[in-house]
N, C-alpha and C positions, 0 to 999 in steps of 0.2 A: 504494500500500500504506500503509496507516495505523501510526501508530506505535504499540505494545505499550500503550501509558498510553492515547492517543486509542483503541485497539480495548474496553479495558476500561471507561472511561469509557461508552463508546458502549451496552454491553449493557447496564451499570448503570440509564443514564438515559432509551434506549427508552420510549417509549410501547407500547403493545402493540396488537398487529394486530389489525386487523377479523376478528370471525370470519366466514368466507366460505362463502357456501352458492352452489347452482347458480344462475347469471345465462347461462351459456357456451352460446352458441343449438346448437350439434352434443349437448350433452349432455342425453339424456330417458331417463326411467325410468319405463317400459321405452321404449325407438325405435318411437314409434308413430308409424305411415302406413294411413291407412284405406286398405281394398284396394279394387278395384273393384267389389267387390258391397255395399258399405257405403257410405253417402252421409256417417256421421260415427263417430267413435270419443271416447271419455274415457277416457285412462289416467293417470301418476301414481304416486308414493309417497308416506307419510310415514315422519318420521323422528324418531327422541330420540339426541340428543347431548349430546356430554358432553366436557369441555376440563380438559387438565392444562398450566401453564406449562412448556417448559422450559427457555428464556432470556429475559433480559427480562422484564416481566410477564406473558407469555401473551397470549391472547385480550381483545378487551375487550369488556364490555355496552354502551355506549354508542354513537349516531352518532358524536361528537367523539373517540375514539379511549379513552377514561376509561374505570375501571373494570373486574370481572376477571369475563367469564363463565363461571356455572356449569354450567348446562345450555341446550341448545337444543329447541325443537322445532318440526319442519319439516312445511309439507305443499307438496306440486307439484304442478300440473292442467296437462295439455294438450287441450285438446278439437280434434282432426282432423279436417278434410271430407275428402271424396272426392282420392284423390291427393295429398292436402296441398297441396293448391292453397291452400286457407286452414285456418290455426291461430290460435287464441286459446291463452294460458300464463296462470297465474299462479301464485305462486313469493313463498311466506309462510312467516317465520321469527320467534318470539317468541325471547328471550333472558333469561336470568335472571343473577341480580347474587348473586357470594357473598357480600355486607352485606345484601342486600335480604329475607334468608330463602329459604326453603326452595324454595318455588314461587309466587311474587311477580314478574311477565314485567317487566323494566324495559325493553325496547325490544322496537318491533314492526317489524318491514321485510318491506314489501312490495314485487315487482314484476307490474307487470302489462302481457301486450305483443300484440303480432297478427305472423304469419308466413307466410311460404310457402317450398313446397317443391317446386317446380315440375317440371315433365318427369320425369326417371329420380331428381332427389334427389339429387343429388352438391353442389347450393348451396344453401343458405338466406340469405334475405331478412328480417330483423325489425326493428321498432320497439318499443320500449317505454317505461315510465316506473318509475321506482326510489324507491322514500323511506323513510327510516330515522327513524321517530316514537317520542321519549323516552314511555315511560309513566310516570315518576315521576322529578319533579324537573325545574327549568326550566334542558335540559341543548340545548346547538346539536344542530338537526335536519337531514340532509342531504336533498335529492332531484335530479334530472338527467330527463332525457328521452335516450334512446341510439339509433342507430341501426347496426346492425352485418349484415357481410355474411362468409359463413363458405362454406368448402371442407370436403366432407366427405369420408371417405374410409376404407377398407372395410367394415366390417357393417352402420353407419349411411347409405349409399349404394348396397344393394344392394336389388332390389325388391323389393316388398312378401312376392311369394310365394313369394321365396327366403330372405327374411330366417326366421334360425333354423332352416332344413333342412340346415345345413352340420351334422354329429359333430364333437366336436373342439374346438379352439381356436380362438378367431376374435378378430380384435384390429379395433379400429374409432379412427378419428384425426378431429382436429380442428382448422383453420387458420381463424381467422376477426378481421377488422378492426372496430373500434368506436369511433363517433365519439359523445361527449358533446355534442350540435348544441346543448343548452339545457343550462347547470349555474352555477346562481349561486352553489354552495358546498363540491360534492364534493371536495374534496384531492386533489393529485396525490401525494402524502406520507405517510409513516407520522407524521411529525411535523406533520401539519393543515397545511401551505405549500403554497403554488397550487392554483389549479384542475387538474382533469383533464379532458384533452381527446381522446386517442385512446387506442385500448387495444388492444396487441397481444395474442393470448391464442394456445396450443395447447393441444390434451389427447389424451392418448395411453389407451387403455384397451383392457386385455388380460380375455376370458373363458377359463379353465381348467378348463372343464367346472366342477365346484366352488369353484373360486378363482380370486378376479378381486386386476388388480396395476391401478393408476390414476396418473395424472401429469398435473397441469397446470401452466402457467405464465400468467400476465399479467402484461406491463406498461404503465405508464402513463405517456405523454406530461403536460407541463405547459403547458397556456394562456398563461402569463407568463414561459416559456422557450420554448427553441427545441423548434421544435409537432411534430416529427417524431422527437426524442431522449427516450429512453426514461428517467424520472426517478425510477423505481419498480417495484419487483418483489415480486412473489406467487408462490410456488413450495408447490407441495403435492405427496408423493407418497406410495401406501399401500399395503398388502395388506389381501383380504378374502377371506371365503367364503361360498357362497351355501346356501340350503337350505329347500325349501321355499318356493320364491320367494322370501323374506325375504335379505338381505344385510347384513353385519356386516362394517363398517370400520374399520380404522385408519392412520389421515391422521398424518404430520409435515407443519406447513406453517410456511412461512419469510415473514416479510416485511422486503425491505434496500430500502435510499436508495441512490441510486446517486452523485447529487452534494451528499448531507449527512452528516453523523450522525447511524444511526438502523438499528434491527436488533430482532426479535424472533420468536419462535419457540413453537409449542407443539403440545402430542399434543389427536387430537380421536379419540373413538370414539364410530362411530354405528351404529345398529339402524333398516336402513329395513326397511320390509313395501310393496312395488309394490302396485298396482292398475287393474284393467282392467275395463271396466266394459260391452264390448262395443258395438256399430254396432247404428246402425236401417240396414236395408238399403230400397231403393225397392222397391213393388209388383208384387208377379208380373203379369205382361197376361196372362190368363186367356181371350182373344180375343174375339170378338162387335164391334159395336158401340159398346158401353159401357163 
């Protein structure tokens, strides 16, 4: 337990947390799994957000943890084959800077990975690559290559042609392990200290017919401590409602040090609109010879 003077010190002088958009291989918007009469699928949302501090600095625009984001905006692709045997993502966030003006993007982060989802869909399999590229100012750049393997567990693991024919509520989970196999710069730190090397994560998500409740956690091991102890925490949790397809959140997310000082906190509200863009299905055999 920290002392009254070290606890205040610590919010004062935070750094402020990454804003964090979807990386979490259980989470897609919408849970697409091409069915078996479709050989591929592209679904997706984008998003505009928007960040209030409200400890510590808040949210930052930069990779290096700097500066205070004003808004975001998001887009996510997943293109599905057949059974999701193979998926392609990619998973792109611009970031704007409240010095930088109004709508002036000061970092762009991209990720872009390949997956699978083999058999009934209870596990996924991904690789991908991560980089957080300054647009203005010669500010540190981060990027990683990941490798992560996830437990899925109800809505998100139910087949294809049961998915969504539940009435009702339906909650869907997420256990999944990530190892940073290539990272010459990522931080295992709110304070930019160590590398990161593995990455515990959950995510909990409830649908309410109209209102959806979300919770995730990640944390992160350090390369230059001990590689299995958790050195760092991300904690998000929110209410929303849906309508129209469109969804409208609001996130408190936390990010603490576990063996420093180092703490902050802020509100994000976002306005996604999903997107489904429908399967080529294979050719009917219309019989004959040809």
């Amino acid at each position: 337990m920290l002392a009254p003077l070290a606890a205040v010190l610590a919010l004062l002088a935070a750094p402020p947390a990454r804003a964090a958009y979807v990386t979490d291989v259980g989470r897609e918007h919408p849970a697409a799994r091409a069915g078996s009469a479709a050989t591929n699928s592209d679904s997706g949302f984008v998003s505009a957000e928007a960040f209030a501090p409200e400890r510590g600095t808040g949210a930052s625009s930069r990779p290096d943890g700097t500066g205070r984001a004003s808004y975001g905006l998001h887009a996510y692709v997943l293109n599905a084959y057949v059974d999701d045997r193979l998926q392609f993502l990619a998973d792109l966030l611009g970031l704007g800077d409240k010095s930088s003006g109004a709508w002036k993007p000061e970092t762009f982060d991209y990720l872009l990975g390949a997956a699978t989802r083999p058999g009934s869909g209870k596990y996924k399999l991904q690789v991908d690559r991560d980089e957080a590229l300054t647009l203005r100012g010669s500010y540190v750049e981060r990027q990683y290559w990941d490798a992560r393997f996830a437990l899925l567990f109800g809505a998100q693991d139910a087949d294809p042609a049961r998915r969504g024919a539940a009435a009702g509520a339906s909650w869907s989970a997420t256990a999944s392990l990530g190892w940073l196999w290539d990272n010459p710069n990522t931080p295992a730190r709110l304070d930019g200290t160590g590398r990161g090397l593995l990455r515990y994560e959950g995510m909990l998500e409830g649908d309410l017919s109209a209102f959806l409740v979300r919770g995730d956690a990640v944390f992160l091991t350090d390369r230059n401590g001990p590689h299995w102890r958790p050195a760092d925490m991300d904690v998000s949790a929110g209410i929303g409602a849906r309508a129209n397809g469109g969804e409208l959140m609001i996130l408190w997310r936390v990010r603490d040090t576990f063996d420093r000082v180092g703490f902050a906190s802020y509100y994000e509200l976002s306005l996604s609109v999903p997107f489904d863009v429908g399967g080529s299905a294979p050719p009917v055999q219309t019989g004959g010879i040809f």
